[in-house]
FIDREN-823533 format. One line per field, with one value per atom (N, C-alpha, C, CB): residue number from 1; residue in three letters; atom name; x, y, z. Coordinates in steps of 0.2 Angstrom, whole numbers, padded with zeros to 4 digits. Glycine has a CB too. Example, Ala and Ser with C-alpha at 12.3 -4.5 7.8 and 13.67 -1.06 7.14 Angstrom:
<martis>
nr: 1|1|1|1|2|2|2|2 $
rest: ALA|ALA|ALA|ALA|SER|SER|SER|SER $
atom: N|CA|C|CB|N|CA|C|CB $
X: 0066|0062|0066|0057|0064|0068|0064|0070 $
Y: -0028|-0022|-0016|-0022|-0011|-0005|0000|-0003 $
Z: 0039|0039|0039|0045|0035|0036|0039|0029 $
</martis>
This chain:
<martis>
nr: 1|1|1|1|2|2|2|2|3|3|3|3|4|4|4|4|5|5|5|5|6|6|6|6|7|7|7|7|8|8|8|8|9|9|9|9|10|10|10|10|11|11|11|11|12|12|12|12|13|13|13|13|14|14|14|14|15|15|15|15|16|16|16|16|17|17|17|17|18|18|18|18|19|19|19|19|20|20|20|20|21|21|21|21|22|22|22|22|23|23|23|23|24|24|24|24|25|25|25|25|26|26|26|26|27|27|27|27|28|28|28|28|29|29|29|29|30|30|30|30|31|31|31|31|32|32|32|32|33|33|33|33|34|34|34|34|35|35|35|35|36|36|36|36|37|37|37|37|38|38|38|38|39|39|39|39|40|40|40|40|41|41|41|41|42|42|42|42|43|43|43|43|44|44|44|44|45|45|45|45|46|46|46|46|47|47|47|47|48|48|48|48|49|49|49|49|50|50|50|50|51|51|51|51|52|52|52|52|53|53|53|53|54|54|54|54|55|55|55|55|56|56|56|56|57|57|57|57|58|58|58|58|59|59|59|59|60|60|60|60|61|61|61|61|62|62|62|62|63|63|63|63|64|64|64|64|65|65|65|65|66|66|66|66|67|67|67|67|68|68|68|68|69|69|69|69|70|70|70|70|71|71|71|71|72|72|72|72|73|73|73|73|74|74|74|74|75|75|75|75|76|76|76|76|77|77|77|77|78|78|78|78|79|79|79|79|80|80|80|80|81|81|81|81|82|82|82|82|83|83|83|83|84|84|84|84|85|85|85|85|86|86|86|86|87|87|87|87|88|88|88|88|89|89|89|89|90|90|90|90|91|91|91|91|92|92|92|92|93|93|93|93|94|94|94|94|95|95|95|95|96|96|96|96|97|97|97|97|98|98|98|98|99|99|99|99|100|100|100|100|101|101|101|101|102|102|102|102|103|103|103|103|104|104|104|104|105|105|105|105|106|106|106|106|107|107|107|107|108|108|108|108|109|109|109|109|110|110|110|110|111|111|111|111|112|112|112|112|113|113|113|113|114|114|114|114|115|115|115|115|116|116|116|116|117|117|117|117|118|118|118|118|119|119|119|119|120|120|120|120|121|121|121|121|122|122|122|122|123|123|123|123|124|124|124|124|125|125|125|125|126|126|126|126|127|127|127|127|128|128|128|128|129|129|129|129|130|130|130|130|131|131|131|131|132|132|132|132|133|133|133|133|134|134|134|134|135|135|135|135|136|136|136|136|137|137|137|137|138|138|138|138|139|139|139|139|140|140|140|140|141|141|141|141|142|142|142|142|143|143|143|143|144|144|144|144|145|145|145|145|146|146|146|146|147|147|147|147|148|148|148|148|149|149|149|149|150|150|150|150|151|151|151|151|152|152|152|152|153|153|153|153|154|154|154|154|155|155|155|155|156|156|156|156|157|157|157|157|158|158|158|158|159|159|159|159|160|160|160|160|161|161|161|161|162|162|162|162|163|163|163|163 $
rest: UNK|UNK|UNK|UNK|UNK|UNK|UNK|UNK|UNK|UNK|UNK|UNK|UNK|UNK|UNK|UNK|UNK|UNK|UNK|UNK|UNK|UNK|UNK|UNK|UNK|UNK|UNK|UNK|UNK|UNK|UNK|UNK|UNK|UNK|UNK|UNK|UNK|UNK|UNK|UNK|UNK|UNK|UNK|UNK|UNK|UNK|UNK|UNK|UNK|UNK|UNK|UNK|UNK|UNK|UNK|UNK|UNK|UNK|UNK|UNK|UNK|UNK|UNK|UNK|UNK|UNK|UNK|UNK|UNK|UNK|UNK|UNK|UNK|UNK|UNK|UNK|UNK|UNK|UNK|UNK|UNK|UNK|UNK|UNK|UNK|UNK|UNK|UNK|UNK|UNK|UNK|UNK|UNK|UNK|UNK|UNK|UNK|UNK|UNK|UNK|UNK|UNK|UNK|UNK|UNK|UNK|UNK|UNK|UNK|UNK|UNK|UNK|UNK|UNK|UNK|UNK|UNK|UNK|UNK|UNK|UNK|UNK|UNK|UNK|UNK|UNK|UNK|UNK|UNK|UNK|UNK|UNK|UNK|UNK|UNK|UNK|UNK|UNK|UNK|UNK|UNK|UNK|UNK|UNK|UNK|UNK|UNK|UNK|UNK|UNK|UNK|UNK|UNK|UNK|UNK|UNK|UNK|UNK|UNK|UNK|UNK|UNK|UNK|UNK|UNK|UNK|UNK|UNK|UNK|UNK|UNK|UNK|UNK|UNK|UNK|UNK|UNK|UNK|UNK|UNK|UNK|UNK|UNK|UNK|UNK|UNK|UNK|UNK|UNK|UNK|UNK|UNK|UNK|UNK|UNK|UNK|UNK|UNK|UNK|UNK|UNK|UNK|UNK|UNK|UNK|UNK|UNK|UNK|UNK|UNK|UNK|UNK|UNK|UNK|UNK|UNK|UNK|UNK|UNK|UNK|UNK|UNK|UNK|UNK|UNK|UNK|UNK|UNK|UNK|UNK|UNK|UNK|UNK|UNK|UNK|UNK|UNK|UNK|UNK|UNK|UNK|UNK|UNK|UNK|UNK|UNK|UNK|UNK|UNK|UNK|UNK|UNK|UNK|UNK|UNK|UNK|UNK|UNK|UNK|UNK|UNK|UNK|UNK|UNK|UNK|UNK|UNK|UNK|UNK|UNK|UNK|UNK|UNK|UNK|UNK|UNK|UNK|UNK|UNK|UNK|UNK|UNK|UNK|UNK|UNK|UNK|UNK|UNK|UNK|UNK|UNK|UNK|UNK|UNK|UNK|UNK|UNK|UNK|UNK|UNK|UNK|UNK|UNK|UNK|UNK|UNK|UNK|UNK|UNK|UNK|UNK|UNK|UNK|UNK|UNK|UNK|UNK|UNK|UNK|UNK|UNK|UNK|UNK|UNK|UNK|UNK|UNK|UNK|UNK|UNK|UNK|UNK|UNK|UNK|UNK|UNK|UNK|UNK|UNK|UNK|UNK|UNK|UNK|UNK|UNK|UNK|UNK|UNK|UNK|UNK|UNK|UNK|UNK|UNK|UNK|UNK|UNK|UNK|UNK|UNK|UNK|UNK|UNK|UNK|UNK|UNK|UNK|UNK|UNK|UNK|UNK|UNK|UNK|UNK|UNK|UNK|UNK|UNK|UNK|UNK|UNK|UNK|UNK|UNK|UNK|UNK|UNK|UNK|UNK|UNK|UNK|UNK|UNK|UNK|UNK|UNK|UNK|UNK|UNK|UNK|UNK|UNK|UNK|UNK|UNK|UNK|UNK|UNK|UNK|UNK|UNK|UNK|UNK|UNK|UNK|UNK|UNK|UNK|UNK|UNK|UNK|UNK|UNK|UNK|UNK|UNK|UNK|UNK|UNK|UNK|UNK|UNK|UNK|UNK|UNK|UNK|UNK|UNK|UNK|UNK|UNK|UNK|UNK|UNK|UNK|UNK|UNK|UNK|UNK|UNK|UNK|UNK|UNK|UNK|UNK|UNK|UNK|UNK|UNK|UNK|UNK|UNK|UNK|UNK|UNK|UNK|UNK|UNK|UNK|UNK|UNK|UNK|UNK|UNK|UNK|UNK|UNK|UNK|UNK|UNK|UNK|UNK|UNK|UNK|UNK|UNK|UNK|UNK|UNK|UNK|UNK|UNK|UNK|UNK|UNK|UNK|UNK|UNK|UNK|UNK|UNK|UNK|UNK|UNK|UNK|UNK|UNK|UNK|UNK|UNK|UNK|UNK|UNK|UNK|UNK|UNK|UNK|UNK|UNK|UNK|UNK|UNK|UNK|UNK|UNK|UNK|UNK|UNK|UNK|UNK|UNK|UNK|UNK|UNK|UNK|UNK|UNK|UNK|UNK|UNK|UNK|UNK|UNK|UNK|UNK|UNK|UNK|UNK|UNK|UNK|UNK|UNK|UNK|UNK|UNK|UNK|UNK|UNK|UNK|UNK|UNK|UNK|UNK|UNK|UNK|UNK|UNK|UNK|UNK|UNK|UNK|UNK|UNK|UNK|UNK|UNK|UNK|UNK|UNK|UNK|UNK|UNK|UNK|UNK|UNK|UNK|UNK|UNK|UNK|UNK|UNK|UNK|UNK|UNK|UNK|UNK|UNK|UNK|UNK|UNK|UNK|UNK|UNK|UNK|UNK|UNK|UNK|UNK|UNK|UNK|UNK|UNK|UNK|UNK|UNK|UNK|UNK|UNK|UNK|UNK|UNK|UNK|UNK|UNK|UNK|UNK|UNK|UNK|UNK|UNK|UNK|UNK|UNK|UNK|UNK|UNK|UNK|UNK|UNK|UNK|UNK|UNK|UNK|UNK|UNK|UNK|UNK|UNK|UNK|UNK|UNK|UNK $
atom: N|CA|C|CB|N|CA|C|CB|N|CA|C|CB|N|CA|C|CB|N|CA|C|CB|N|CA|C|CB|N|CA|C|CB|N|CA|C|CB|N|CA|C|CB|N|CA|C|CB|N|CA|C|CB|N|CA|C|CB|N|CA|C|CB|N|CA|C|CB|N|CA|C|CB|N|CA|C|CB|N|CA|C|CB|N|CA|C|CB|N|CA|C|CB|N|CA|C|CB|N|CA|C|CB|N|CA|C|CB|N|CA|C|CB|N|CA|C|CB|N|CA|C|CB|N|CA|C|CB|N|CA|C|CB|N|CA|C|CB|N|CA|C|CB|N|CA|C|CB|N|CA|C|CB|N|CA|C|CB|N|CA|C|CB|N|CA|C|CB|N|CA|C|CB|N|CA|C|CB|N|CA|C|CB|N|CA|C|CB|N|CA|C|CB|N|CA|C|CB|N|CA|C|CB|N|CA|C|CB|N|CA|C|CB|N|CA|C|CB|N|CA|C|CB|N|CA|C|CB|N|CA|C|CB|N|CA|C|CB|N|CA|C|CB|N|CA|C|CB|N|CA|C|CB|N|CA|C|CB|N|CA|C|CB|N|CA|C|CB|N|CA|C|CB|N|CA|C|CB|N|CA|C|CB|N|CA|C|CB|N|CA|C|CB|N|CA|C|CB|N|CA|C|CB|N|CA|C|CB|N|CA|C|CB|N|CA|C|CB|N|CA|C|CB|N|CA|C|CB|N|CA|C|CB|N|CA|C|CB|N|CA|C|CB|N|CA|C|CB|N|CA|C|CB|N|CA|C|CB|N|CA|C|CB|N|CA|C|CB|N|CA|C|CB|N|CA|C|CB|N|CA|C|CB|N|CA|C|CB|N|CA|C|CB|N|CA|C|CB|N|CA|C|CB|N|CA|C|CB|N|CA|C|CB|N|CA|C|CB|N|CA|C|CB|N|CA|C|CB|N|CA|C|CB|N|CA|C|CB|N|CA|C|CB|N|CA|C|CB|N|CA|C|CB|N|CA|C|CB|N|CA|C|CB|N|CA|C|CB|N|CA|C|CB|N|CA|C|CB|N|CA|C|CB|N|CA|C|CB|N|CA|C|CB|N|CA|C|CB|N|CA|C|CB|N|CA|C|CB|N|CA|C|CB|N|CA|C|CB|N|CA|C|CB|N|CA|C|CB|N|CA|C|CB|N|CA|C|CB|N|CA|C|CB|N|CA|C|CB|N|CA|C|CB|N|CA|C|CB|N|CA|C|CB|N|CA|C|CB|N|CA|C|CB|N|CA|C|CB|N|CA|C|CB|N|CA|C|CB|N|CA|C|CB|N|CA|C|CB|N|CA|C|CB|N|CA|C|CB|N|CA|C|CB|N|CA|C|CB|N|CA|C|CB|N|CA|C|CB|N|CA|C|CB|N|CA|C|CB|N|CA|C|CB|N|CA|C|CB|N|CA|C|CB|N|CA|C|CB|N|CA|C|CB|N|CA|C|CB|N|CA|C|CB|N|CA|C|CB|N|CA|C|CB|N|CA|C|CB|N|CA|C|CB|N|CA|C|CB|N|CA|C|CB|N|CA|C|CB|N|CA|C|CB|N|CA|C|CB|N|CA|C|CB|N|CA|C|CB|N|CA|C|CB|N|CA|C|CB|N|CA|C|CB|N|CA|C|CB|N|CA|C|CB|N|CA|C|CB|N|CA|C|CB|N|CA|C|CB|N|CA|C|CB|N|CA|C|CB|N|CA|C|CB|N|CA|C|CB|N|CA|C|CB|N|CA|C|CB|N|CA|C|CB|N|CA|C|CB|N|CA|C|CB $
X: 0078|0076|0079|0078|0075|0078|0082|0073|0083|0088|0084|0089|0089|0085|0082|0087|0086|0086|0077|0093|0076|0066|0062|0063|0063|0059|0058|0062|0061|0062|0054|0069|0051|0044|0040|0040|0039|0033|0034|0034|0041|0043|0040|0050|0043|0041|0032|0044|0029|0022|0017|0021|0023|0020|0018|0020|0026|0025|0024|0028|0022|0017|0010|0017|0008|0001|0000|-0002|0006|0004|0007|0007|0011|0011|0007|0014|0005|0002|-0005|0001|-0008|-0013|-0010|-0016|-0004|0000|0001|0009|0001|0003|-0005|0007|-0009|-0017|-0017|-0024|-0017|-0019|-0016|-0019|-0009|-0004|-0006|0005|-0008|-0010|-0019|-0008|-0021|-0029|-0032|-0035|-0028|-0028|-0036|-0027|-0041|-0046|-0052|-0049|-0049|-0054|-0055|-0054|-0060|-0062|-0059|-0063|-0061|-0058|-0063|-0054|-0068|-0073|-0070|-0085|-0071|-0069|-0072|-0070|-0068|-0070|-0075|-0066|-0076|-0081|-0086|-0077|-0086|-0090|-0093|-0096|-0089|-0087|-0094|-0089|-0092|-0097|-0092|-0103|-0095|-0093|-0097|-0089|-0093|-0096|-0099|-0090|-0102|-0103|-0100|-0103|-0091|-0089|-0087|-0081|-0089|-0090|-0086|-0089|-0079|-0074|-0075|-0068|-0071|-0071|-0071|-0067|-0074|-0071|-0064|-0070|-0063|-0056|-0054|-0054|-0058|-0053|-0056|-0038|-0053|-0054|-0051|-0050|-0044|-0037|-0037|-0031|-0043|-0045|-0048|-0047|-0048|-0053|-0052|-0054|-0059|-0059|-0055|-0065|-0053|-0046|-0041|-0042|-0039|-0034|-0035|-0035|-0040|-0041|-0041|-0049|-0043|-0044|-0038|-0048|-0033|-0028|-0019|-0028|-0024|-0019|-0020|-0018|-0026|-0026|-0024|-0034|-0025|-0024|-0018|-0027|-0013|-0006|-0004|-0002|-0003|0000|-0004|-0001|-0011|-0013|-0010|-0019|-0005|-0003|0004|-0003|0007|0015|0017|0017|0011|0014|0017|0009|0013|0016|0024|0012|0025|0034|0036|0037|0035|0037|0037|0036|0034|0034|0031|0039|0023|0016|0010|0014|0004|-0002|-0004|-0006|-0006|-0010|-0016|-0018|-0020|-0022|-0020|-0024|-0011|-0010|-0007|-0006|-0006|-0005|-0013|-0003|-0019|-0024|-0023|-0031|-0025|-0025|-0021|-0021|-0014|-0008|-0011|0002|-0013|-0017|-0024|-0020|-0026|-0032|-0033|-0034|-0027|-0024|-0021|-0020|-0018|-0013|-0017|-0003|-0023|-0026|-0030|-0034|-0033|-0038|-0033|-0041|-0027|-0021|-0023|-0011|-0021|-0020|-0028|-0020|-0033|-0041|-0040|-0046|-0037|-0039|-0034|-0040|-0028|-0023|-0028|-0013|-0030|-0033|-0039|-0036|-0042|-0049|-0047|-0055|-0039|-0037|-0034|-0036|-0034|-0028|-0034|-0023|-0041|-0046|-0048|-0052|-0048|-0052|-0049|-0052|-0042|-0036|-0037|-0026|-0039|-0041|-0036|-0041|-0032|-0025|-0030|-0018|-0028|-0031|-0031|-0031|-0032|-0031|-0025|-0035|-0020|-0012|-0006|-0013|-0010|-0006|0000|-0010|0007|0011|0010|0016|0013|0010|0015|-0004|0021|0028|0023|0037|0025|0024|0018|0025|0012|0003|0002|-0002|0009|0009|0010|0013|0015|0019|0015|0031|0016|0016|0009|0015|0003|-0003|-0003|-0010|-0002|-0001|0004|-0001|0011|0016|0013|0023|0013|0009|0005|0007|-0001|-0008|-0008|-0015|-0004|-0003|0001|0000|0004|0010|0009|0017|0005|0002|-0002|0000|-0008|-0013|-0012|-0021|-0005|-0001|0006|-0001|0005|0012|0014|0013|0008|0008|0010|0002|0006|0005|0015|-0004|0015|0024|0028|0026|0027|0033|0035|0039|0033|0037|0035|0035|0042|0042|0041|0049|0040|0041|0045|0040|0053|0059|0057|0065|0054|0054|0050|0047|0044|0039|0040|0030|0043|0048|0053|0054|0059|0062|0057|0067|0054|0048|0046|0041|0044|0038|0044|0030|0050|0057|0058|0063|0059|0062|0057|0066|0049|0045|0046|0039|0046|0044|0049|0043|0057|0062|0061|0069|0059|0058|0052|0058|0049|0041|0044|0034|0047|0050|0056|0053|0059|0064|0061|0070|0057|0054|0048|0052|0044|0039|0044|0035|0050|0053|0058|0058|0057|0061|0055|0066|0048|0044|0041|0040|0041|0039|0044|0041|0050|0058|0054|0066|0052|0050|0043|0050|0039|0034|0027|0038|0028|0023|0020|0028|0021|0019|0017|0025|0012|0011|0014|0007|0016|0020|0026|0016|0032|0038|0036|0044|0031|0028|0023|0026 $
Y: 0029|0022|0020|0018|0016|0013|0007|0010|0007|-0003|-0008|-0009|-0010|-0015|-0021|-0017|-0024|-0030|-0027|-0030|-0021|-0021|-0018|-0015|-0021|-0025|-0030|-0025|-0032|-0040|-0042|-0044|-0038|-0041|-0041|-0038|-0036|-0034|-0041|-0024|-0041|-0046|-0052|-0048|-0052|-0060|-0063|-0061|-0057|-0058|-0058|-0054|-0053|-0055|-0059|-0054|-0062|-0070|-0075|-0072|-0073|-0078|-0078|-0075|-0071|-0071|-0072|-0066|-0072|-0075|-0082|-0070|-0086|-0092|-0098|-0092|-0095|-0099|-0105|-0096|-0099|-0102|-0108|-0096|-0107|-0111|-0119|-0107|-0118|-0123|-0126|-0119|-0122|-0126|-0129|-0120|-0128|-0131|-0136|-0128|-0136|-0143|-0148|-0141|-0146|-0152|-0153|-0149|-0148|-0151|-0153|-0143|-0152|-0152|-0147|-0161|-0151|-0147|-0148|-0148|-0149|-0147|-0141|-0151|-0137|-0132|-0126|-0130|-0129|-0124|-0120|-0127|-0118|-0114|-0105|-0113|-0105|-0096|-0091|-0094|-0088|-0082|-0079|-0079|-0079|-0076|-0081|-0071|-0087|-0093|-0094|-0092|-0093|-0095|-0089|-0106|-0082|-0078|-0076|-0073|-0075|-0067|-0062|-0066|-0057|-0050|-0048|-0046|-0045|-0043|-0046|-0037|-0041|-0045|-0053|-0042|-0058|-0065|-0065|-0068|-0062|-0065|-0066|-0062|-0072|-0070|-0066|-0072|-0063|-0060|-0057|-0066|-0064|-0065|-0072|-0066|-0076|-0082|-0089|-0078|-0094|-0102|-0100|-0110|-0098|-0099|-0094|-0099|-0088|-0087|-0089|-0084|-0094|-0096|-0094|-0104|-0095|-0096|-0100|-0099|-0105|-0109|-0104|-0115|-0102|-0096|-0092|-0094|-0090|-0083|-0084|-0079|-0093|-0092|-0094|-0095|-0098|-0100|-0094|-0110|-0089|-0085|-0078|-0083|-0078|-0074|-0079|-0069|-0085|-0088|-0090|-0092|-0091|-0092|-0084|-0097|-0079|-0071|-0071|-0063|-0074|-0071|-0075|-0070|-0081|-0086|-0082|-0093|-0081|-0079|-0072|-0079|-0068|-0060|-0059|-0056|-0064|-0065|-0066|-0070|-0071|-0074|-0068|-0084|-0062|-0057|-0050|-0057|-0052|-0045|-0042|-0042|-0046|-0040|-0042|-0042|-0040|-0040|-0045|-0031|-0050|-0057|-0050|-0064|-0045|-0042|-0038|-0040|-0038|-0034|-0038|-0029|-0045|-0051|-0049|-0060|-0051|-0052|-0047|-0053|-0042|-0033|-0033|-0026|-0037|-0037|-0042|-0038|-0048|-0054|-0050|-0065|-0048|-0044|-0039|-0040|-0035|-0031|-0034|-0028|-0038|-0039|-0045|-0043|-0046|-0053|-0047|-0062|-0042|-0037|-0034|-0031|-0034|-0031|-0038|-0029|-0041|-0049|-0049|-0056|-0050|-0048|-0044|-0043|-0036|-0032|-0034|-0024|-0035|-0036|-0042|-0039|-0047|-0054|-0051|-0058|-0047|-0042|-0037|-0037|-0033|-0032|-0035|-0029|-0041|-0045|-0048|-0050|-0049|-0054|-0047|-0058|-0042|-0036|-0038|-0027|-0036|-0033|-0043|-0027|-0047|-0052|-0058|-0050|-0056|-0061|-0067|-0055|-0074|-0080|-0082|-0085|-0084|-0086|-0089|-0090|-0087|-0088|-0089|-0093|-0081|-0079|-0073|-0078|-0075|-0070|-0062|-0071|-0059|-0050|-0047|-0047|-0047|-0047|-0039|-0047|-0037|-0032|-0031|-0028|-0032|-0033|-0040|-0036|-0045|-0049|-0049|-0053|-0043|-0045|-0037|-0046|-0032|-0023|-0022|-0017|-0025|-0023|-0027|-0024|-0034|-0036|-0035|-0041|-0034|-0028|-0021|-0027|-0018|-0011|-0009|-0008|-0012|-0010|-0012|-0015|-0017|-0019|-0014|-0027|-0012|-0006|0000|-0007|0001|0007|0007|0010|0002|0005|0001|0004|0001|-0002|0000|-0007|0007|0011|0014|0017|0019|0018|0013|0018|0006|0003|-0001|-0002|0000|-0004|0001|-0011|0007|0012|0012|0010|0014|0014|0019|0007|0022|0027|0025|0029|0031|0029|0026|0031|0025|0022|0016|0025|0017|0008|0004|0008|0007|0003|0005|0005|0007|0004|0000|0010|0002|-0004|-0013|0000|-0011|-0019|-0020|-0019|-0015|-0020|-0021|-0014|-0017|-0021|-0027|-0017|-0030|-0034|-0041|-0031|-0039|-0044|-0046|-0043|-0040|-0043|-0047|-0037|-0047|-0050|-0055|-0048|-0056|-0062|-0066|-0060|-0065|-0067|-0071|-0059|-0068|-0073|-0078|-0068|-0076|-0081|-0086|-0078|-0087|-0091|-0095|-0088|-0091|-0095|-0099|-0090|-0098|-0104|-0110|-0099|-0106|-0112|-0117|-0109|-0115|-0121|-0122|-0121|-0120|-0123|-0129|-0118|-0129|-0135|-0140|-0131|-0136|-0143|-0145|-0142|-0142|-0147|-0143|-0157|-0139|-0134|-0130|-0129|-0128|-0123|-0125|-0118|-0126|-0125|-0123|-0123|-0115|-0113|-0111|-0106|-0108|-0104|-0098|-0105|-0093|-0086|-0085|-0084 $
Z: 0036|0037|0044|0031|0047|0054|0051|0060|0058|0057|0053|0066|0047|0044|0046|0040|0052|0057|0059|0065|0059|0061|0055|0068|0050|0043|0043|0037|0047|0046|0048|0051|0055|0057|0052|0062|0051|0046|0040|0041|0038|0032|0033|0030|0040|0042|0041|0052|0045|0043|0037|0046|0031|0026|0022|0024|0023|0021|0023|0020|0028|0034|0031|0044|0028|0026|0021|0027|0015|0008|0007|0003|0012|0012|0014|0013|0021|0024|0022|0029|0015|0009|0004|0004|0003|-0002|0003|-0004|0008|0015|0016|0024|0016|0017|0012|0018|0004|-0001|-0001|-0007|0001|-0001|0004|-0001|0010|0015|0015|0023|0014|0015|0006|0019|0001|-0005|-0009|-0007|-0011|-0012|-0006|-0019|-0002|0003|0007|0007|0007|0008|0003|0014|-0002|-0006|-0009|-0011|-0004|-0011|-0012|-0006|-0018|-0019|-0015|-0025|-0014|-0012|-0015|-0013|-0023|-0026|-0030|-0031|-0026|-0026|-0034|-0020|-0038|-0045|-0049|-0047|-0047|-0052|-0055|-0049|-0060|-0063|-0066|-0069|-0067|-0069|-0077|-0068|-0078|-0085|-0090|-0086|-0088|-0095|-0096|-0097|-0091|-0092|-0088|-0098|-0086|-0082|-0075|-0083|-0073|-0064|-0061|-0061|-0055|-0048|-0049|-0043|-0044|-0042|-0046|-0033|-0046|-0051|-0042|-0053|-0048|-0042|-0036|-0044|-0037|-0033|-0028|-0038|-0027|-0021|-0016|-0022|-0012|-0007|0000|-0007|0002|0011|0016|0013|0012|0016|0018|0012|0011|0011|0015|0005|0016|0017|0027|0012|0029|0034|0037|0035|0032|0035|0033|0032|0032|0032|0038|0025|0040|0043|0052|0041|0053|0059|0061|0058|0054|0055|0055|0049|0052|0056|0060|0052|0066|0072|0074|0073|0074|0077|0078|0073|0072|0073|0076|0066|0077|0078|0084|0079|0091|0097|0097|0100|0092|0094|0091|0090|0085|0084|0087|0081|0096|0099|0096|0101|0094|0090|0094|0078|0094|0097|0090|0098|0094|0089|0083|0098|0086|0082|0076|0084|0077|0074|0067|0077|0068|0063|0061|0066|0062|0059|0055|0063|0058|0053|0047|0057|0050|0042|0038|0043|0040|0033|0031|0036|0035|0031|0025|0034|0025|0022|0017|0026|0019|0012|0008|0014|0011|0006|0002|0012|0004|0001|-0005|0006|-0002|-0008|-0013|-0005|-0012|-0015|-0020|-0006|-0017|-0019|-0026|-0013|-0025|-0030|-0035|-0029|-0034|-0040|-0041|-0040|-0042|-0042|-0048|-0033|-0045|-0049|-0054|-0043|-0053|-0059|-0065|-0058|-0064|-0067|-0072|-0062|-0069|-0072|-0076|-0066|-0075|-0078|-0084|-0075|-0084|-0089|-0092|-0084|-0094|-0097|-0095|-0103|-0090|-0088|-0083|-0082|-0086|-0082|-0078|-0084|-0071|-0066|-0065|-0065|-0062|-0060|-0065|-0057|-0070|-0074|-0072|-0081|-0072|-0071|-0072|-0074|-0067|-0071|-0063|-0072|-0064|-0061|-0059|-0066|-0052|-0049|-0047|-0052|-0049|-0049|-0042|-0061|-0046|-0042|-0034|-0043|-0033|-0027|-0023|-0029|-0027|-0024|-0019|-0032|-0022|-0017|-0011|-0019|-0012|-0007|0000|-0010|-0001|0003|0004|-0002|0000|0002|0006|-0001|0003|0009|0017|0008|0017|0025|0027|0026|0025|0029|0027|0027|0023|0024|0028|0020|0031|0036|0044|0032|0042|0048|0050|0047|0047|0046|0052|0041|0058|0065|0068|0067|0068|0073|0073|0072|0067|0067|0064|0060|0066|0067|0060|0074|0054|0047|0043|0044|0042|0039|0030|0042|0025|0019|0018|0016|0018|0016|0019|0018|0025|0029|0023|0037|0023|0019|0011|0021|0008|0000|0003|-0004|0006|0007|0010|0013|0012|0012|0006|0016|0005|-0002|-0008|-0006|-0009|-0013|-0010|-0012|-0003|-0002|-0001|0004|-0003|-0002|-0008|-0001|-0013|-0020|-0023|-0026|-0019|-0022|-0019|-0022|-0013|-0009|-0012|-0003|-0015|-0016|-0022|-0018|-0027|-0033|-0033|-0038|-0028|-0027|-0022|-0024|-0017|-0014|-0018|-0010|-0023|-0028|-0032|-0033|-0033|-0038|-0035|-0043|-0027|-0023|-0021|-0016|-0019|-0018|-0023|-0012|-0029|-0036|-0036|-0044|-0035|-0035|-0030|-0030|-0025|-0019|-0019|-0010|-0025|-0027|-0022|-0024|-0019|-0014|-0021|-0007|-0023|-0028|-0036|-0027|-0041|-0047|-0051|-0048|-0050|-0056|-0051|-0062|-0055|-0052|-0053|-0054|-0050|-0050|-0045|-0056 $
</martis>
């Protein structure tokens, strides 16, 4: 593994890409909030992805990582590429969570935090130099960070549930 001090980009960006939706909803509240999967579902009756996917989200997370990559010595493309990634990780836990009968922003520790960390750094393991230890060591340090951060802006009133 390299220096931990360069986890830290990739970290920084991730949570730039899974927060920055939590920060659109709390300021623009339900505006533009249409879903991603624009309220269908599949055969077995259930959602898609569920409400609490949308295009705000999805826009105001790929514009804040294309915003932040620069002050991290990254190519603005290579922020877009990591929210792309990690919203599509984000998408399929979201579609397996509805499959497996679990309700729109019902806990499921790991399903929560792992696709979303993973995909981005796997198809971004080139371009930010990361080895497999690199990218375990991230997706551990998101997932702890991801629960301890969901329960600190549950506290400040940013967040619904503490998960």
């Amino acid at each position: 593994m390299r220096d931990p001090a360069g986890l830290a980009r990739p970290l920084v960006l991730l949570a730039v890409a899974n927060y920055a939706p939590i920060l659109a909803r709390t300021l623009l509240g339900d505006r533009f909030a249409t879903p991603i999967d624009l309220d269908r579902t599949l055969g077995d009756g259930r959602p898609v992805f569920g409400r609490g996917k949308t295009f705000r989200g999805l826009a105001a997370s790929c514009a804040a990582t294309t915003l932040v990559a620069p002050a991290l010595r990254l190519p603005p493309a290579t922020g877009l590429a990591l929210a792309a990634a990690s919203l599509t990780g984000d998408l399929a836990s979201s579609f397996a969570k509805r499959r497996l009968g679990l309700p729109a922003h019902a806990q499921a520790f790991g399903l929560d935090q792992v696709p979303e960390a993973l995909l981005p750094l796997l198809v971004l393991r080139r371009r930010l130099a990361l080895g497999p230890a690199d990218i375990a060591a991230t997706v551990a340090l998101f997932t702890v960070g991801e629960v301890v951060l969901a329960r600190l802006f549950h506290r400040l009133g940013l967040r619904d549930r503490p998960y």
